[in-house]
C-alpha positions as CSV (number, residue, x, y, z in Angstrom):
1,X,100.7,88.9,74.8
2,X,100.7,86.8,71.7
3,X,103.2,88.9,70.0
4,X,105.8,88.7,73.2
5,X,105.7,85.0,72.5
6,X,106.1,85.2,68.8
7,X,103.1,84.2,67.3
8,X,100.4,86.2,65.2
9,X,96.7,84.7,64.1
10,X,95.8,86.0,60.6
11,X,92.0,84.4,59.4
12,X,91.8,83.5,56.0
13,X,88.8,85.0,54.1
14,X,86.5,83.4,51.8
15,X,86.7,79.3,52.4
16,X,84.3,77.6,50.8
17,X,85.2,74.4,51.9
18,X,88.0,72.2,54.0
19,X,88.3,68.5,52.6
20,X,90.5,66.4,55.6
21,X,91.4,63.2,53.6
22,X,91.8,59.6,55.6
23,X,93.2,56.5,54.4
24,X,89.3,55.0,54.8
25,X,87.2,58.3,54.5
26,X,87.3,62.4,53.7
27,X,85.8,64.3,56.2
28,X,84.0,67.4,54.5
29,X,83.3,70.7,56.3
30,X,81.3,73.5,54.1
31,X,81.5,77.1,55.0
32,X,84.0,77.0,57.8
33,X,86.3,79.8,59.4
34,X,89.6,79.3,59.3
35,X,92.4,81.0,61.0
36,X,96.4,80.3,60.8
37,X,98.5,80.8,63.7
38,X,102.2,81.7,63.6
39,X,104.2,80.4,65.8
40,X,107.8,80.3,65.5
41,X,108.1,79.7,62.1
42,X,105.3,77.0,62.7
43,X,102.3,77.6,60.7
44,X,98.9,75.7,62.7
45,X,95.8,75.8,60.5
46,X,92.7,76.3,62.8
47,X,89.1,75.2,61.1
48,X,86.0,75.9,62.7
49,X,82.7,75.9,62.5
50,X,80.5,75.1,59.8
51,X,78.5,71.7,58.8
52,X,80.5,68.8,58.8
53,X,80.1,65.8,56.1
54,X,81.6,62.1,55.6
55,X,82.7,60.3,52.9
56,X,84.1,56.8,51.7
57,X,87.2,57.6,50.5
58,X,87.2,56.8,46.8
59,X,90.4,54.6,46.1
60,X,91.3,53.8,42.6
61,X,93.5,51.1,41.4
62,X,95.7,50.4,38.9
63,X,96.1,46.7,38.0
64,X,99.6,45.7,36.6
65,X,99.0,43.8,33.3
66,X,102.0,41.8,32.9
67,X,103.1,41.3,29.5
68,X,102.6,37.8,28.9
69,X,99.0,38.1,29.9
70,X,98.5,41.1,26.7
71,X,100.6,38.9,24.2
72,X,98.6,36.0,25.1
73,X,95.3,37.8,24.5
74,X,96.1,39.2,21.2
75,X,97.2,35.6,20.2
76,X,94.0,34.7,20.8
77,X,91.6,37.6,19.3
78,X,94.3,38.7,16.8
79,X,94.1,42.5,18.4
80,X,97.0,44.4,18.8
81,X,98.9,44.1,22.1
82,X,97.7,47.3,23.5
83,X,94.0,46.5,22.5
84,X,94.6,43.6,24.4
85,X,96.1,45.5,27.2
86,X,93.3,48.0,26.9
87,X,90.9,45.0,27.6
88,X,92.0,43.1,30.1
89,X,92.4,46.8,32.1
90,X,88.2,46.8,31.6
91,X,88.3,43.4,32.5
92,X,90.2,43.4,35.9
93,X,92.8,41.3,34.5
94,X,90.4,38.6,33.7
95,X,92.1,36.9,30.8
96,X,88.7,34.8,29.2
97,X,86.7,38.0,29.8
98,X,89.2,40.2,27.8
99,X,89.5,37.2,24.9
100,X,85.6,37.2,25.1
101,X,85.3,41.4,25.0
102,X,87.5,41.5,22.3
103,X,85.8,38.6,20.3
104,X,82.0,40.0,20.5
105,X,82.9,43.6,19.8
């Protein structure tokens, strides 16, 4: 009946592991079986089964070090610019704590 209506299921063998991805968390499902259904060109992945983890999404983030801040920090430590980039990056953009990173090591 399924091929009248122009769609096929095919399984896909051998997942190890599905990893949905939110904005706030991944959702983690281990052994699980996995099917794709055709359907008029339209491909619908199927997951099923298995044991089922969550997870804090991890979000990294770049901070922007504008270039006044990196100029103004190797003034003060007499470190290149991009050392003084480099440090306020470990510093979170802190400007005393990148002078004072730079200074002690």
């Amino acid at each position: 009946m399924m091929q009248r209506m122009g769609m096929s299921m095919d399984s896909v063998p051998e997942v190890t592991q599905v990893i949905v991805k939110t904005a706030t968390k991944d959702i983690v499902i281990e052994e699980p079986e996995v099917a794709i259904l055709n359907m008029q060109g339209q491909r619908v992945y199927q997951v099923m089964g298995g044991r089922v983890t969550e997870k804090a999404a991890v979000v990294e983030k770049k901070i922007v070090i504008p270039e006044e801040d990196a100029q103004l920090v190797a003034g003060q430590t007499g470190k290149t610019v991009e050392t003084a980039r480099k440090a306020l990056e470990e510093s979170g953009g802190d400007l005393a704590k990148a002078i004072l990173l730079l200074q002690s090591g």
